[in-house]
C-alpha positions, 0 to 999 in steps of 0.5 A, spaced: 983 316 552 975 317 553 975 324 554 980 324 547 974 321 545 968 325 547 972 331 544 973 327 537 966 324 537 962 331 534 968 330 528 966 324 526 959 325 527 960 330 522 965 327 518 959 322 516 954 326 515 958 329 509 960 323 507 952 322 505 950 328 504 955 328 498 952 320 496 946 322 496 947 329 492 950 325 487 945 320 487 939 325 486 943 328 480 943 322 477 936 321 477 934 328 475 939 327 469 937 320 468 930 323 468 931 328 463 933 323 459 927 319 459 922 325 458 927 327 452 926 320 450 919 319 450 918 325 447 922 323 442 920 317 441 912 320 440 915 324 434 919 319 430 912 315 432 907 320 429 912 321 423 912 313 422 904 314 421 904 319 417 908 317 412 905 310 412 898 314 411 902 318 405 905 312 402 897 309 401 894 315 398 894 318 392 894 326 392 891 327 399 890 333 402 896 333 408 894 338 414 902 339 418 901 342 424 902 341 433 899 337 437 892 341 436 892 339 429 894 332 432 888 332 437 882 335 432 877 332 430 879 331 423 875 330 417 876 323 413 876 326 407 874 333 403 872 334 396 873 328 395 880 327 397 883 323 403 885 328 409 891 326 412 892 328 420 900 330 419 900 334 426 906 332 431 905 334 438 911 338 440 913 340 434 916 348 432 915 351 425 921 350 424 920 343 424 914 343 420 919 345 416 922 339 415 917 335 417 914 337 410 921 335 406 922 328 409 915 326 409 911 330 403 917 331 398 917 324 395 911 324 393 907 331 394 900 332 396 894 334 392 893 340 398 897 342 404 894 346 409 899 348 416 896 349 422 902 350 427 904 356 432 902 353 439 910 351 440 912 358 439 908 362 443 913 369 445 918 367 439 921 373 435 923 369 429 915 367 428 913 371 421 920 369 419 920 362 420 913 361 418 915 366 412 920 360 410 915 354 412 911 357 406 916 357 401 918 350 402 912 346 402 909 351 396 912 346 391 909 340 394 903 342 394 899 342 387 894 347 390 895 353 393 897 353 401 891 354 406 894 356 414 892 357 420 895 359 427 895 355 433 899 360 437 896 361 443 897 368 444 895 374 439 902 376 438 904 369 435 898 369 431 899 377 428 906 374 426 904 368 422 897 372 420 903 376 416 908 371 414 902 367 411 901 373 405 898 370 398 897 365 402 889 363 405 890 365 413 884 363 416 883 365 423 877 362 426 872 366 432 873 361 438 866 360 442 869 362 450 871 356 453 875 354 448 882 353 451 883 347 456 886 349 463 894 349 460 892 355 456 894 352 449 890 346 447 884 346 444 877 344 448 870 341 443 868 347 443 874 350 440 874 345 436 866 345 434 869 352 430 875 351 429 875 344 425 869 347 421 873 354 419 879 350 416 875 345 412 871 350 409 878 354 407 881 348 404 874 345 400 874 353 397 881 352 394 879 344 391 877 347 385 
């Protein structure tokens, strides 16, 4: 008997061990997914809360001049106003052309704006649909802005913004010479020496077309 046991020992040792490594599995893929859920929430959260702010400011300013963009328009140092018009700061960390574009019909459409400029393109570094989307972006806020449109690229990288630069034909493209130094270490967000140019460069774009 206690040598039948010896010999079924290494067996139910295992046996256990399999049985925990397969709770414990299931628990790690619960918690991943469980995680990914809170980031998605989060992230969803901050764009339906950044949407709220802008429609809000939108709903209080008669014919503002409205800067669509990511999260380094959210991030810049705008202007409160120019040429006497109130700037409103409608960049969304996050957001793709493509959801400028709709971001632009729920929030801008009812009530249009005296001027939009688009500052967007850091989400969509490598896209092979860029110029086409931006090409569209354009087309759809036309009709809500009462002045002519002014854009600016926030891609990145040089093929992204070629792309838009394309795409934004007819259209005031402003490409500002950023100072060196001016991207913070992930690459994509601007540093205040990016921003000291960039800002500048946008704000006289937009007050050449107030006339």
């Amino acid at each position: 008997m206690v040598g039948l046991m010896k010999r079924a020992l290494p067996w139910i040792v295992a046996a256990v061990a399999l049985i925990g490594f397969g709770a414990s599995f299931s628990e790690l893929q619960r918690v991943r997914a469980r995680f990914g859920e809170v980031t998605s929430h989060k992230f969803h959260d901050h764009a339906e809360v950044r949407e709220f702010i802008i429609r809000a400011a939108l709903a209080e300013t008669r014919q503002p001049i409205v800067v669509i963009g990511d999260s380094v328009a959210e991030m810049a140092p705008l202007p409160r106003q120019i040429c006497g018009r109130s700037v409103i700061n409608a960049g969304v960390g996050g957001m793709t052309i493509r959801e400028a574009k709709r971001l632009a019909a729920r929030a801008i459409g009812e009530r249009g704006a005296f001027m939009v400029a688009l500052a967007i393109g850091a989400n969509d570094a490598g896209s092979q649909t860029a110029r086409q989307d931006f090409a569209e972006l354009i087309e759809a806020v036309k009709p809500l802005s009462a002045r002519p449109l002014v854009a600016i690229s926030t891609a990145p990288d040089a093929q992204t913004s070629q792309q838009i630069g394309e795409a934004a034909s007819g259209v005031l493209f402003v490409d500002p010479l950023l100072p060196p130094g001016s991207k913070m270490p992930d690459g994509i967000h601007f540093t205040a020496a990016a921003y000291s140019a960039w800002v500048p460069a946008l704000e006289a774009a937009i007050a050449k077309l107030c006339g």
